[in-house]
N, C-alpha and C positions, 0 to 999 in steps of 0.2 A: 065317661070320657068322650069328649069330641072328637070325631075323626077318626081315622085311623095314626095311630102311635107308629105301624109299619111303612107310611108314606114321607116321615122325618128322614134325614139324611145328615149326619154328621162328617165336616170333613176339616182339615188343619187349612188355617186362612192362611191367607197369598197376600204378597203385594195388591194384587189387583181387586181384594177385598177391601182397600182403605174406605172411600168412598161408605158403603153399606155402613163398617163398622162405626165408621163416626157416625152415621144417619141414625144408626139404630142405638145409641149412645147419648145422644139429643133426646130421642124419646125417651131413654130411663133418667137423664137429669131433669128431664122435663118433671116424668113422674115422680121422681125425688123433690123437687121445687113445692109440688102441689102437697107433697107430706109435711114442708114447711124445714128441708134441709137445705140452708143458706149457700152452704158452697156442694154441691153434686159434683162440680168440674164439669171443664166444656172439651172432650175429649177430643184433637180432629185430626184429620187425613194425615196433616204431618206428621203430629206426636207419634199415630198409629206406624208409618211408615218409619221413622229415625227410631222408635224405641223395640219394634218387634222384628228389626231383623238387622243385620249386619255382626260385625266379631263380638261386639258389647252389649250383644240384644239386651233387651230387661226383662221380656213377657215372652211367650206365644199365645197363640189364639185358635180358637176352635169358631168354627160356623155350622148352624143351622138352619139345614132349608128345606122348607116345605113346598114340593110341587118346582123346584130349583130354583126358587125363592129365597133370600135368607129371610129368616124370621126372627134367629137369638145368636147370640155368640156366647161365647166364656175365654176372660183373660187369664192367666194361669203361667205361675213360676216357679222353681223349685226355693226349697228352705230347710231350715235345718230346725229340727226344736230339740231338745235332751226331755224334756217332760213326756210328751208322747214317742220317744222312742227313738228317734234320731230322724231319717229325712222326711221332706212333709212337701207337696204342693201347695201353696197358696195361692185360691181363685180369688183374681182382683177382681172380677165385674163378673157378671151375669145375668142377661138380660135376654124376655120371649118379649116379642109382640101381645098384647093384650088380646090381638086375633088369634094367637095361635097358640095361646095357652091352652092348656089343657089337653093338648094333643101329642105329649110327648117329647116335645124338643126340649126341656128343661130338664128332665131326667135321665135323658140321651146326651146330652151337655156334659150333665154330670158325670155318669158314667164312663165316657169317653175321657174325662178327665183323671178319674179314679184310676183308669187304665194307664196313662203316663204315667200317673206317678207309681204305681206296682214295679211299673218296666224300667222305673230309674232305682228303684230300690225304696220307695218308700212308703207308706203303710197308714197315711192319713191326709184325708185333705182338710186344710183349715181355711175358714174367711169369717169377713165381718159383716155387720148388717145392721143399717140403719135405724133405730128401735122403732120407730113409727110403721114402719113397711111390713103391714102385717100380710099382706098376702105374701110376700118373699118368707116372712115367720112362716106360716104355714107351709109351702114348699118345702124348705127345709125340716121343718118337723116330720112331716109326711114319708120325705127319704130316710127318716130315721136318726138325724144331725142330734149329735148332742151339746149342749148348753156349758160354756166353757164357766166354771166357779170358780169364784175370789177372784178373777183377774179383770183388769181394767185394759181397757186400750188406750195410749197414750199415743203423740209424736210432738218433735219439735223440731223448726224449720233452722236449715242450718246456720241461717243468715243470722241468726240467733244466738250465735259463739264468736 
C-alpha cells in the first residue's frame, strides 16, 4: 500500500465542494472515454450544486482528501430493493485520482458510505460499473462486492413516452 491509509480524510461535501467535484469527475469521464464509454457524462458545478442539495436533493456526496487535498468523492442515494431486503444505498459515481490510489481513499469512501446507509436503516450498497473498467472491477472485488446474477441493467429516457 502507498502511503499511509491513516492520512485520508473523509468528510460530507458542501456547496463549496462543486468546483473540485466536477474537476475530479472530468477526470473519471475522461478515464471512461479512454475505455471507449461513448457517453461518461459531463458532470458540472451546476448539475452538482441544483441536484445535491435543496428540498428535492437527488444525491449526497462524500469527499476525499489527502493532505486537505481532495482526491475522490462518492455520490450516493437511498433506494429501496425487496430482493436484498428492503432499503439499499445506491453509489452513483466513485471516483480516486490515479495519484492517490492505493492509499486508502476508495475504501474510506466506501465505508463511510456503508455507514449512511446502516444509520438509515439499510443493509446493502448497490452500484453499477462499466465492464471495461477493470481496475474499478478489481476494487470492488477486493472489498469483497459480489456479482449481481441474471439481472440486466436497463433505462429509458422519458422523452421516450
Amino acid at each position: 500500500m502507498k502511503g499511509d491509509a491513516l492520512s485520508v480524510s473523509i468528510r460530507t461535501s458542501t456547496r463549496d465542494d462543486a468546483r473540485a467535484i466536477a474537476k475530479l469527475s472530468s477526470e473519471f469521464s475522461g478515464y471512461l472515454r479512454s475505455l471507449g464509454d461513448p457517453n461518461p457524462g459531463d458532470f458540472t458545478e451546476q448539475q452538482y450544486l441544483a441536484d445535491a442539495f435543496g428540498p428535492d436533493k437527488a444525491f449526497s456526496g462524500l469527499i476525499a482528501e489527502l493532505s486537505g487535498e481532495p482526491v475522490g468523492y462518492l455520490l450516493h442515494c437511498p433506494g429501496y430493493d425487496f430482493d436484498l431486503g428492503g432499503r439499499i444505498r445506491w453509489v452513483i459515481d466513485l471516483f480516486v485520482t490515479r495519484a492517490a490510489r492505493g492509499r486508502g481513499a476508495g475504501r474510506a469512501l466506501m465505508r463511510a458510505a456503508a455507514e449512511i446507509c446502516r444509520a438509515s436503516g439499510g443493509g446493502q450498497l448497490v452500484w453499477t460499473l462499466y465492464t471495461p473498467n477493470e481496475v474499478g472491477r478489481r476494487f470492488y472485488e477486493e472489498l469483497g462486492a459480489k456479482y449481481v446474477q441474471d439481472l440486466e441493467s436497463m433505462h429509458i429516457g422519458i422523452s421516450d413516452f
